[in-house]
N, C-alpha and C positions, 0 to 999 in steps of 0.2 A: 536620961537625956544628957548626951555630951555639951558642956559649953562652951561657948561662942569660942573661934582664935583670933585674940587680939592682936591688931595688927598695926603696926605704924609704917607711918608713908615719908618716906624720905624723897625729896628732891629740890635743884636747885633753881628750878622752873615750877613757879605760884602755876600756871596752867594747865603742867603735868601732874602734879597733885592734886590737884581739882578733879581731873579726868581718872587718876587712877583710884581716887577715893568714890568715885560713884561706879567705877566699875568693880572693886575688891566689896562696895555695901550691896552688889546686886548680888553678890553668892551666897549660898545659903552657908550656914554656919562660921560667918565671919561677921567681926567688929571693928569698925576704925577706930583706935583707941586716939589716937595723934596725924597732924602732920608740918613738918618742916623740913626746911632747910639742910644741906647736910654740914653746915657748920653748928648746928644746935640738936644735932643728930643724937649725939653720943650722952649729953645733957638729959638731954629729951627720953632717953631709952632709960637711962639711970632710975628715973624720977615715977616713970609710967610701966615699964619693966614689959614689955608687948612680948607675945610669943611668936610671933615673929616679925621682921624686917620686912618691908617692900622697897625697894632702892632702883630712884631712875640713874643708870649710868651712862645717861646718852648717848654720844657716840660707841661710848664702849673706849674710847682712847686713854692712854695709862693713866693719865691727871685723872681723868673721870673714876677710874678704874680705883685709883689711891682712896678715894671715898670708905671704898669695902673696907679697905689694910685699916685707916684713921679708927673705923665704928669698930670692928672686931678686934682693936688692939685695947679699944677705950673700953669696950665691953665683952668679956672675954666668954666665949660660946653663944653670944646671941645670934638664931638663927636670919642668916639676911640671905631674901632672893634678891637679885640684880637684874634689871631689865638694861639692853642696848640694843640699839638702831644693828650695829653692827659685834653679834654675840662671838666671833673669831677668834677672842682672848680667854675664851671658857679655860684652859691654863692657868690662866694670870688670874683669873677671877678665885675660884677658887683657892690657889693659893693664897689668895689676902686673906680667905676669911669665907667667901660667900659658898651659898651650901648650892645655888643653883644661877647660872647666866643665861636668862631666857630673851629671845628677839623681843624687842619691842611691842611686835603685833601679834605677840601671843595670842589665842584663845583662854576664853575664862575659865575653860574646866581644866586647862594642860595651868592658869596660874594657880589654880586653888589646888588642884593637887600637890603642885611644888613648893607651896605655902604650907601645907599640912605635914610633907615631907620632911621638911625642913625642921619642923618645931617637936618632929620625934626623931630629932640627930639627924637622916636621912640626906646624903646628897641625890641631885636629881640632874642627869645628862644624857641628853636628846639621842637618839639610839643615832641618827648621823655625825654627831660629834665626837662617838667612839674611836673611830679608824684613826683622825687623824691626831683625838687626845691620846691613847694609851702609847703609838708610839714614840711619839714625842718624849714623851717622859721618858722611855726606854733609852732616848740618846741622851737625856741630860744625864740622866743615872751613870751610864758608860762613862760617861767626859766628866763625870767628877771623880767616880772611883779611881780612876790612872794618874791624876797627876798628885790626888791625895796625900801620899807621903812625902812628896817635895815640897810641899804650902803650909805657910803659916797657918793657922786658925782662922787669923784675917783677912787672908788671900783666901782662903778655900770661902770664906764666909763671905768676899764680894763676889766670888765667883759664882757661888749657888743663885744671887740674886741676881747676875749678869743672866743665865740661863733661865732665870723661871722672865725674862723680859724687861727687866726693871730698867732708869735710864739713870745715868751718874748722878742728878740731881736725889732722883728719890731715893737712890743706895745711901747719898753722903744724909740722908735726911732721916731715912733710918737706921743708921749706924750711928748719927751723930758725929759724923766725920764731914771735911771740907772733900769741894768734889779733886782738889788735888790730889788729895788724899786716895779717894777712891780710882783714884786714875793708875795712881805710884801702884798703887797693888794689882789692879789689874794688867798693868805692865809687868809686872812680877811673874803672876801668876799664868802669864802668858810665855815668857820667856822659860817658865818650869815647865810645861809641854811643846816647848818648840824642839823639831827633831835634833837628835844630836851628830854632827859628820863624823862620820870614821876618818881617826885620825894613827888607825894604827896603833897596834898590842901596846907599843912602849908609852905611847901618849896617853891610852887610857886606863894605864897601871897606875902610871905618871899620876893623874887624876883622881886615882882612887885613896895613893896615899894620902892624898890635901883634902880628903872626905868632901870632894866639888864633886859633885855626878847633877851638873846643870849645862845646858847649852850655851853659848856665850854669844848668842846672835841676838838682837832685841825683835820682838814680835809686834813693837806696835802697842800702841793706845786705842783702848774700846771707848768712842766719846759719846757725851748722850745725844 
């Protein structure tokens, strides 16, 4: 007989833990191990070590969203599903951390699936959330490979985070950087893909012996 998968219930709303702790103890082969808060989340996981997450992410908006990145940076491989009202960031979700972003009104057999998923490595994404996850990534992938050799480390490294959605606040906040900071480089790193004019043979010989092969037009600040 397989045992129970424990489970801890994370959210920031006493009322949706209440509801989601009697819905997660109605399915068969599951146990509430915990629930709190997502500021005693990470704590909480440390202490009780649950096989997997339950995490309400509300609206689904990026603050809510930073919950996932905060627990699977404090707890590294703990399986977390994510529930939101509005699941549209299944992208963002996932790259923090989380292994499945289910709507809110999920059904119990589609959660206990993606719970079980999850705590055998398993990511879990709604066959309609294909189309428009996989190409998406296809143009972030494109738009960083190209300007690659022109960027700093730190410039290509806000810029991954610009494209997976993140807002200046939370880039300076996981770099550990001011968000001036992260602003200076994404101006940077914008000016190193900005087209370049033809300026004619001699001009861009010119240019090549000063090893400058950068546009000289500014592209603008990305702000959060």
């Amino acid at each position: 007989m397989m045992a129970d998968l424990r489970v801890l219930i994370v959210s920031a709303n006493p009322l949706a833990r209440s509801g989601l702790a009697v819905l997660v103890q109605g399915m068969t082969g599951m146990k509430i191990v915990g629930a709190t808060g997502a500021a005693e989340a990470a704590s909480l996981a440390g202490q009780l070590l649950p096989d997997a997450v339950l995490l309400d992410a509300g609206d689904g908006e990026a603050e809510e969203l930073d919950a996932i990145a905060r627990l699977a940076t404090a707890q590294p491989g703990l399986p977390i599903v994510a529930l939101a009202s509005d699941h549209g960031s299944v992208s963002q979700a996932l790259t923090f951390g989380a292994s499945a972003l289910l709507p809110a009104a999920v059904d119990g057999e589609t959660l206990a699936a993606a719970l079980r998923a999850s705590a055998r490595g398993l990511v879990s994404i709604a066959r309609a959330d294909l189309a428009a996850l996989l190409p998406q990534e296809e143009r972030i992938e494109a738009a960083l490979r190209a300007p690659a050799e022109a960027l700093t480390p730190r410039e290509l490294e806000v810029l991954q985070w610009m494209a997976r959605g993140l807002t200046n606040r939370q880039i300076a906040r996981r770099l550990q950087i001011s968000e001036h900071t992260v602003k200076f480089h994404a101006g940077s790193s914008m000016r190193a893909r900005a087209p370049k004019p033809w300026r004619g043979p001699s001009a861009l010989a010119g240019s090549w012996s000063r090893g400058i092969n950068r546009g000289s037009e500014p592209a603008g600040f990305v702000t959060g």
